[in-house]
N, C-alpha and C positions, 0 to 999 in steps of 0.2 A: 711336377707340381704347377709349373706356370700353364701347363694347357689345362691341368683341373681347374686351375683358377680362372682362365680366359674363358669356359665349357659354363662353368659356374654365372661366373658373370651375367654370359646370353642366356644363360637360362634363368636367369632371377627378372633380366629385363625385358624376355618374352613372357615371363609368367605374369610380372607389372603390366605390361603392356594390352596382355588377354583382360587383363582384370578391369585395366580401365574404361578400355574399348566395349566391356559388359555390364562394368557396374557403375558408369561416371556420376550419376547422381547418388549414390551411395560413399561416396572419396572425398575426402580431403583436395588439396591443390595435384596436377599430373606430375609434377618434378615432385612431390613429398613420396608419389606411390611407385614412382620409378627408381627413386634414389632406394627409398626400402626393400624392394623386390630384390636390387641387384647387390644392397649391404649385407639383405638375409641370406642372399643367396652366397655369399662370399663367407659370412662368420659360421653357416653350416656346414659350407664345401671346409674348412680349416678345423671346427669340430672333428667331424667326423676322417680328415685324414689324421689329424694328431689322435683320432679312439684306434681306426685299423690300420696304421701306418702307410707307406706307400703304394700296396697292392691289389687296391681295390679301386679302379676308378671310376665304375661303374655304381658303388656304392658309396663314393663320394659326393657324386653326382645327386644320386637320389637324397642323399642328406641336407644337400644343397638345396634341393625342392622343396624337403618339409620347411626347414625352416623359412626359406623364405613364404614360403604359403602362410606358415603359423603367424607372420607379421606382418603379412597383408591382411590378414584374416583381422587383425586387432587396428586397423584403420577403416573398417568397416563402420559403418552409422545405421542407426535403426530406420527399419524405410519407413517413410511416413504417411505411406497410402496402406499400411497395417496396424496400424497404432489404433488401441481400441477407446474407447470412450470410457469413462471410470464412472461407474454408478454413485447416484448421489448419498450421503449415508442419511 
């Protein structure tokens, strides 16, 4: 359990870290998208071993990925070089 959790961790804070290093004008502050990367990554590695008990660490791992994605995904900002003009009525 502690190395799912330690696997988890680096993998919530390399996926934070991809995301900032690509999307920095799209993010919030870098400690808000790093802290969430590695919390998402932590409450889905803990989902998903309390749904398939201890014997999957590989599909711990991957649980750990969705979620943390899915919550980085919701600190994302609409980019503002796509924003369309609204016609007059």
């Amino acid at each position: 359990m502690i190395l799912e959790a330690l696997g988890s961790a680096l993998l919530g804070l390399a996926l934070a870290w991809a995301t900032v290093h690509r999307l920095a004008h799209r993010l919030p502050s870098r400690a808000l998208v790093l802290g969430t990367g590695v919390g998402g990554a932590l409450i889905g590695a803990f989902i998903t071993h309390m749904a398939l008990g201890s014997g999957g660490a590989a599909m711990t791992l991957l649980g750990a990925l969705a979620v943390s994605t899915a919550l980085l995904s919701l600190l994302l900002r609409p980019d503002p070089r796509l924003r369309r003009r609204q016609a007059p009525a």
